[in-house]
MILOPA-560888 format. One record per residue (C-alpha): residue in three letters; chain; x, y, z. Coordinates in nm, 2 decimals. Example, Ala and Ser with C-alpha at 12.3 -4.5 7.8 and 13.67 -1.06 7.14 Angstrom:
2
{r ALA&c A&px 1.23&py -0.45&pz 0.78}
{r SER&c A&px 1.37&py -0.11&pz 0.71}
end
This chain:
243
{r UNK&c A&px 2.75&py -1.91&pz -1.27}
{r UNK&c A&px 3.10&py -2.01&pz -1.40}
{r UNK&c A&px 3.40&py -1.71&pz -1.26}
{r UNK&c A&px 3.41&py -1.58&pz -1.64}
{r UNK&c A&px 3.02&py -1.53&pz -1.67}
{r UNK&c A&px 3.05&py -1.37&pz -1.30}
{r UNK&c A&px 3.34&py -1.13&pz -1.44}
{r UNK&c A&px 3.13&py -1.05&pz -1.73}
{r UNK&c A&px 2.81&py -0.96&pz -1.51}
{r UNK&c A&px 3.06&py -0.76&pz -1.30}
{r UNK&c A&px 3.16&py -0.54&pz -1.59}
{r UNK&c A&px 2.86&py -0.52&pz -1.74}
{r UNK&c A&px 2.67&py -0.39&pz -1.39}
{r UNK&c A&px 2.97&py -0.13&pz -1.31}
{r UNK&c A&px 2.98&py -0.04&pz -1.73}
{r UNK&c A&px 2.61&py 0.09&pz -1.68}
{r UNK&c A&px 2.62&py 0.21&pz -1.36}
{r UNK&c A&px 2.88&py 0.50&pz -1.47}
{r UNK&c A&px 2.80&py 0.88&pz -1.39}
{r UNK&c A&px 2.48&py 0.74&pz -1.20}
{r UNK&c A&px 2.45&py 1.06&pz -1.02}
{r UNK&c A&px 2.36&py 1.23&pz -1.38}
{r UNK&c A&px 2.08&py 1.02&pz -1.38}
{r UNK&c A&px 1.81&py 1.29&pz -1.31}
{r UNK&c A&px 1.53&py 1.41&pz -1.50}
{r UNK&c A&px 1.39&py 1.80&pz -1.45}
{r UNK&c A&px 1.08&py 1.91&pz -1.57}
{r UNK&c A&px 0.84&py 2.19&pz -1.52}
{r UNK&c A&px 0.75&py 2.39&pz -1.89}
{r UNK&c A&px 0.47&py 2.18&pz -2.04}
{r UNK&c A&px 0.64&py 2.22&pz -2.37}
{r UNK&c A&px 0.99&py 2.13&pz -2.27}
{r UNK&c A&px 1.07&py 1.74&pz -2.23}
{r UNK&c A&px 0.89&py 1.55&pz -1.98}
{r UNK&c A&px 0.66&py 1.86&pz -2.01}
{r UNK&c A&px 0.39&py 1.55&pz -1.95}
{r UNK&c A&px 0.45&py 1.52&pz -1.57}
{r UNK&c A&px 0.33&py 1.86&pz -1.55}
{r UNK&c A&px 0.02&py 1.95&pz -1.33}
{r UNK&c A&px -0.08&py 2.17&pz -1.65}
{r UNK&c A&px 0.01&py 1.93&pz -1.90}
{r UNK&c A&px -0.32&py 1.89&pz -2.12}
{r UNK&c A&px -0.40&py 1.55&pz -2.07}
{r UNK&c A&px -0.79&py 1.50&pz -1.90}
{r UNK&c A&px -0.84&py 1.31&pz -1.61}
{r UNK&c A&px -1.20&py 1.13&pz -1.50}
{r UNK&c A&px -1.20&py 1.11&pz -1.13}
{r UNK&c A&px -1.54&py 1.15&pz -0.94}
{r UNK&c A&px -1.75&py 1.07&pz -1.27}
{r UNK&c A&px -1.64&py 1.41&pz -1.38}
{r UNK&c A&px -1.42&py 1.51&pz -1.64}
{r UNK&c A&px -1.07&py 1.75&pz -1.55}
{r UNK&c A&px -0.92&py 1.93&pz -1.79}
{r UNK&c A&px -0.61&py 1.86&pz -1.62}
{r UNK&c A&px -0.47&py 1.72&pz -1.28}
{r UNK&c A&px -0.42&py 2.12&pz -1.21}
{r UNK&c A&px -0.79&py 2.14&pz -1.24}
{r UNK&c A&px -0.86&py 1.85&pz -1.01}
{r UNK&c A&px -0.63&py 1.90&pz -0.71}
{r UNK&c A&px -0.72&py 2.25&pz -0.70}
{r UNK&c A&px -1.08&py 2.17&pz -0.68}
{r UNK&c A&px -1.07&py 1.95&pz -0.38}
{r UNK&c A&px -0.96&py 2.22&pz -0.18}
{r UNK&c A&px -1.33&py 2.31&pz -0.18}
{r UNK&c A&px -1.53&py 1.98&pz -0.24}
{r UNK&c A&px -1.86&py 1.98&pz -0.19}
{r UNK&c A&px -1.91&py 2.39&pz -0.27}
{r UNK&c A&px -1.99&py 2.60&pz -0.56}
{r UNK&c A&px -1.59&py 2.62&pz -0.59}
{r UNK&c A&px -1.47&py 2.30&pz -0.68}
{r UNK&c A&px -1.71&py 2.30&pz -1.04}
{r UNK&c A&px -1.62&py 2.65&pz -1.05}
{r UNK&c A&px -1.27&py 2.56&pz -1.13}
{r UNK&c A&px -1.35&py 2.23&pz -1.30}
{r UNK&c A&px -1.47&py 2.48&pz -1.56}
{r UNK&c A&px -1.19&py 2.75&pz -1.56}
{r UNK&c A&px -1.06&py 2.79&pz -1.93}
{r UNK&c A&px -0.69&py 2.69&pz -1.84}
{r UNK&c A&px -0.45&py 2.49&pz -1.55}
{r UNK&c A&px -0.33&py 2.88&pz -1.45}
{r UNK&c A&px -0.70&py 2.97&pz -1.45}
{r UNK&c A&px -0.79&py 2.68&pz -1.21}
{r UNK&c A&px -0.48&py 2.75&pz -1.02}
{r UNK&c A&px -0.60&py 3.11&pz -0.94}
{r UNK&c A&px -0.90&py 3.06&pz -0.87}
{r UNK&c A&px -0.78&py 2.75&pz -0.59}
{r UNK&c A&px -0.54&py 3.01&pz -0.43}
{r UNK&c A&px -0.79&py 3.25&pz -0.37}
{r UNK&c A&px -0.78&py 3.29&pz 0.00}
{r UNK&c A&px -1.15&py 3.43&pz 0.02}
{r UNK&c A&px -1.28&py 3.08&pz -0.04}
{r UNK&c A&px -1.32&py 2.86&pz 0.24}
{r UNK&c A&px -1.09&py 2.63&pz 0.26}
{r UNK&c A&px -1.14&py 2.28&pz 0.38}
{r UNK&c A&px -1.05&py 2.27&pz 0.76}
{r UNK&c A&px -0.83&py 1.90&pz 0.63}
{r UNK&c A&px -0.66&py 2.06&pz 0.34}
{r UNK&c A&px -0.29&py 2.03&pz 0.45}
{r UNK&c A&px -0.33&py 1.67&pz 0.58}
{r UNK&c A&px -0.48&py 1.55&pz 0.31}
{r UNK&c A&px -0.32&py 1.70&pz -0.01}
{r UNK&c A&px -0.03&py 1.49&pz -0.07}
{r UNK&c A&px -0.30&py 1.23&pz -0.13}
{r UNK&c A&px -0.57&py 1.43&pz -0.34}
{r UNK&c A&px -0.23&py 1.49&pz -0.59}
{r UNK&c A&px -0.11&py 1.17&pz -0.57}
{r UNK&c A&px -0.50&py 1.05&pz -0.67}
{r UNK&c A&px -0.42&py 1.27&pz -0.97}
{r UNK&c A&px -0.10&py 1.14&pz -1.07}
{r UNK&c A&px -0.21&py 0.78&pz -1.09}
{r UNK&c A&px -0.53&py 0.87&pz -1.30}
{r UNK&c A&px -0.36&py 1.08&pz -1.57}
{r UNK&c A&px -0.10&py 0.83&pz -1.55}
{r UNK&c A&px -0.35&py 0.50&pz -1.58}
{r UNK&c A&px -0.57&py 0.67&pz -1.83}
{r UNK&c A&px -0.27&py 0.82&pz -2.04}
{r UNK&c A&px -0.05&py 0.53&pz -2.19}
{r UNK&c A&px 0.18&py 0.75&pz -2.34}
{r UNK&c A&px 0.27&py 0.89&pz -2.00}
{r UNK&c A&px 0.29&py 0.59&pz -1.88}
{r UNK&c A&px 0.53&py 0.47&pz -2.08}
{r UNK&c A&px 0.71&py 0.79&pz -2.07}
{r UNK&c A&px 0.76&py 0.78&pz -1.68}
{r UNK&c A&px 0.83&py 0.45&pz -1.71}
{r UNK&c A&px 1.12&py 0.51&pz -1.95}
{r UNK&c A&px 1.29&py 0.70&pz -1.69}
{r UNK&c A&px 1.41&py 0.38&pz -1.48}
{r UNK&c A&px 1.62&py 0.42&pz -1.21}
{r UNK&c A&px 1.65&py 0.83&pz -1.25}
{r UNK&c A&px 1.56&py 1.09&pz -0.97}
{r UNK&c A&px 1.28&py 1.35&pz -1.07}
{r UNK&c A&px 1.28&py 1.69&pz -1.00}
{r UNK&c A&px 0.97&py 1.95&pz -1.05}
{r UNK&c A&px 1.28&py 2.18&pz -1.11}
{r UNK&c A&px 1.19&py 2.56&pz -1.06}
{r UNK&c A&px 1.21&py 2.83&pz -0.84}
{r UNK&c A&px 0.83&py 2.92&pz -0.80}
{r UNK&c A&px 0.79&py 2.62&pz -0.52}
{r UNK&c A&px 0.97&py 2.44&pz -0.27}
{r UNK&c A&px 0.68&py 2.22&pz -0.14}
{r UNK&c A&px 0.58&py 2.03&pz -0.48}
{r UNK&c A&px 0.92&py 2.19&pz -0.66}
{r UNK&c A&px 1.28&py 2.12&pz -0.58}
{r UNK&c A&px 1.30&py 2.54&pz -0.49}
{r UNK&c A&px 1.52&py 2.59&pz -0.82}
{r UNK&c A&px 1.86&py 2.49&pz -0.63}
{r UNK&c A&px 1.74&py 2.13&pz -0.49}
{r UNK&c A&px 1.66&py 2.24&pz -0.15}
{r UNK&c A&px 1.31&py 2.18&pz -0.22}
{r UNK&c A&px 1.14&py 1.91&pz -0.09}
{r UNK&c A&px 1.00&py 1.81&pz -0.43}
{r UNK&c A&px 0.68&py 1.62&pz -0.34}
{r UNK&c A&px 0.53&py 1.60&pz -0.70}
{r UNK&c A&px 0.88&py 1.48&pz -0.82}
{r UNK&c A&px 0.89&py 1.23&pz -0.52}
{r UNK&c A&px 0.51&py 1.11&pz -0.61}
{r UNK&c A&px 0.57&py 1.03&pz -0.97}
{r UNK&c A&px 0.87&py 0.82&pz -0.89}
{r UNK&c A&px 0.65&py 0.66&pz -0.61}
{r UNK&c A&px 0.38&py 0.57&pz -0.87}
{r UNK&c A&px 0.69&py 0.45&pz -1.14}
{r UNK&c A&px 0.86&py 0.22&pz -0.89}
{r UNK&c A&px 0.53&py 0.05&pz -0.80}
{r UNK&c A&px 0.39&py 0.00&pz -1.17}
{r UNK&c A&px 0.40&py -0.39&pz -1.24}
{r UNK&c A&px 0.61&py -0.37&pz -1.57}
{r UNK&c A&px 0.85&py -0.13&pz -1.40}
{r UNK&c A&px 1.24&py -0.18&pz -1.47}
{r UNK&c A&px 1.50&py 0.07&pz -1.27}
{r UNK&c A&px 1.70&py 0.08&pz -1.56}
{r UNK&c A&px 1.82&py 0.43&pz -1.75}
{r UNK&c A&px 2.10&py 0.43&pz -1.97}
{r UNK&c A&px 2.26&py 0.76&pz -2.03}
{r UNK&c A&px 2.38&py 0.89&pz -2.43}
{r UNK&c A&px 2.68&py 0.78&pz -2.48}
{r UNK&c A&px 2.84&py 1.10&pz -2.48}
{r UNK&c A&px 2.74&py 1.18&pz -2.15}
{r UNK&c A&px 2.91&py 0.84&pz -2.05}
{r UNK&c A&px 3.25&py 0.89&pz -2.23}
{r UNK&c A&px 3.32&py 1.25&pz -2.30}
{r UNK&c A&px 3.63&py 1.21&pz -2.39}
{r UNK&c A&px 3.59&py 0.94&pz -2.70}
{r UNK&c A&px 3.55&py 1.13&pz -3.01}
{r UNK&c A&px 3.25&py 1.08&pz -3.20}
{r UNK&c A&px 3.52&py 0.93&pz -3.48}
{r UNK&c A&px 3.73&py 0.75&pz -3.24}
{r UNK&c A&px 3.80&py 0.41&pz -3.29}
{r UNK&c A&px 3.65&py 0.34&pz -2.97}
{r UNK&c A&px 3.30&py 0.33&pz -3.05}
{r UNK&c A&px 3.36&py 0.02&pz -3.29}
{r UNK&c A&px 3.65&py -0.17&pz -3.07}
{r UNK&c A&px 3.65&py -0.17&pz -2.70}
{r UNK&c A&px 3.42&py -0.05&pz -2.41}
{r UNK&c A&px 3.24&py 0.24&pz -2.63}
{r UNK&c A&px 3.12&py -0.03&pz -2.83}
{r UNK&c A&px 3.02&py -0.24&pz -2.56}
{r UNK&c A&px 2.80&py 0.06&pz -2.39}
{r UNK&c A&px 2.66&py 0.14&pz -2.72}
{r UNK&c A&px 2.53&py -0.27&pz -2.79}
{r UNK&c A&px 2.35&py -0.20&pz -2.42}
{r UNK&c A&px 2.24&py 0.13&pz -2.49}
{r UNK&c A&px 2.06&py 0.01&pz -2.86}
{r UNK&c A&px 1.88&py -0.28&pz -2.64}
{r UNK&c A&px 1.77&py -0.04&pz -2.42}
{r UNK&c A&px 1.60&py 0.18&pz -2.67}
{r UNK&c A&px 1.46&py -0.07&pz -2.82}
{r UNK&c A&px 1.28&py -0.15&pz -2.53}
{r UNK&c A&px 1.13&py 0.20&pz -2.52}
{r UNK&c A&px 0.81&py 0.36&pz -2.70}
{r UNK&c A&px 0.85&py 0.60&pz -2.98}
{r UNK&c A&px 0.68&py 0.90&pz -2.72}
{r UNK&c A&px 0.96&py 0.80&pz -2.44}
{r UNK&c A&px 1.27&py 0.80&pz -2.74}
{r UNK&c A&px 1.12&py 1.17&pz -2.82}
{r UNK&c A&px 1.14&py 1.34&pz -2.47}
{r UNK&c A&px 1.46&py 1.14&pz -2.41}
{r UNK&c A&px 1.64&py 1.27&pz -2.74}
{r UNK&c A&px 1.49&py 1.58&pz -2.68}
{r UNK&c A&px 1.62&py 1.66&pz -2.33}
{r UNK&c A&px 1.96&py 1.47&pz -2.41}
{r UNK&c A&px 2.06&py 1.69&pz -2.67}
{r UNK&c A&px 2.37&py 1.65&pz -2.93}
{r UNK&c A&px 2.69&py 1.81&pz -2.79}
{r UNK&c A&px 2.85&py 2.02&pz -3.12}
{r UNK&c A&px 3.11&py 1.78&pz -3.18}
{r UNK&c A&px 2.81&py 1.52&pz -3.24}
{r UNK&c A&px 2.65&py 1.73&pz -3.47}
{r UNK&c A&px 2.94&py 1.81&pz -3.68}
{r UNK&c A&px 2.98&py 1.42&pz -3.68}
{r UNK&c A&px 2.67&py 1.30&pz -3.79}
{r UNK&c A&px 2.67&py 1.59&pz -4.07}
{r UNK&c A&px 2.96&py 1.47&pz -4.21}
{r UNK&c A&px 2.87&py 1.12&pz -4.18}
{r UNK&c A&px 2.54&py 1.22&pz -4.40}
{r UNK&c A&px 2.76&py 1.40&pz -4.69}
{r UNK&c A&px 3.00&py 1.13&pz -4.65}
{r UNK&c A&px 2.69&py 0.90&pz -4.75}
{r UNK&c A&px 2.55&py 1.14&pz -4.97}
{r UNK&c A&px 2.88&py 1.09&pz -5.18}
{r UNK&c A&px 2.86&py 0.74&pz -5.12}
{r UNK&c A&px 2.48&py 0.69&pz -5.26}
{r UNK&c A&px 2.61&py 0.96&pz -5.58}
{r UNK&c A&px 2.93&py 0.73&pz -5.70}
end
């Protein structure tokens, strides 16, 4: 590689790696973005050669494999339902439960996420960003609500993401997020280094599936000044189209 290729490279690595430490991703609400990597999210799993209504259903299940429990919950009407019903303390639970249910949710993970391709592609959208399960009902599989959590299902999906085949750690942030301070009508974004982040930010979405581009544009949402922007680019083409 020639010294002007290098110095290109060099720019363009540094370009995208700007305001990496905004590169995170919370979830929890099912209908929120990224709602999917939800342990009630309503995507069935087979595991076992039975069929889970969600992963809820099946890691709270194995805590009592093998009894009247675990089809007991299989059944329950919703992911709360099942979640009741497996943190019920009058129901024996297996003597192996805390060593071994990292794995048992982790099993459930990679089956929603094998037999789902829109999650798939969905956590594989995310790239190189940090996951949180972000809310203050649990600091085991949550990050606690402040980060002090130790975030195991949030730890577990980025796990399964960084071992996928077709995985890329790439994440490009909106451009807004990037360079607050250009004006959405600032020269900028057609001459100099807006317009360069943009040409590597189209390429990027291009790369994406239309289910990842919705929870991305959805959680990434248009600052006012954007807003006010695009709707006076629409009259402004609306006039246009008219004449």
């Amino acid at each position: 590689m020639d010294e002007l290729s290098k110095w290109m490279e060099d720019i363009k690595r540094n370009l995208l790696s700007t305001n990496a430490d905004k590169k995170i991703i919370n979830f929890y609400e099912t209908d929120k973005p990224y709602g999917c990597f939800s342990n009630f999210s309503k995507h069935q799993i087979t595991l076992q050669n039975k069929e889970w209504p969600t992963t809820e259903h099946y890691f709270q299940a194995q805590k009592f494999v093998g009894t009247i429990h675990e089809d007991e919950i299989r059944l329950a009407s919703t992911p709360m339902d099942a979640a009741r019903l497996g943190r019920d303390r009058n129901k024996p639970l297996r003597k192996d439960w805390e060593e071994c249910k990292v794995s048992i949710m982790r099993e459930a993970l990679l089956a929603k996420i094998e037999q789902h391709p829109n999650v798939k592609s969905i956590l594989l959208s995310t790239g190189d960003c940090v996951i949180f399960e972000h809310t203050i009902n649990d600091s085991f599989w949550g990050d606690g609500g402040n980060g002090q959590g130790e975030n195991r299902l949030g730890s577990l999906l980025m796990n399964i993401r960084d071992s996928m085949e077709d995985y890329e750690p790439e994440f490009l942030l909106p451009q807004w997020i990037v360079f607050p301070d250009i004006h959405p009508f600032s020269i900028g974004w057609r001459m100099g280094i807006g317009e360069e982040y943009l040409s590597y930010l189209w390429e990027w979405r291009k790369k994406q599936t239309p289910e990842a581009l919705k929870e991305y544009d959805d959680y990434f949402t248009l600052p006012d000044a954007w807003v006010e922007a695009n709707q006076i680019r629409e009259k402004m083409r609306n006039k246009t189209d008219e004449e």
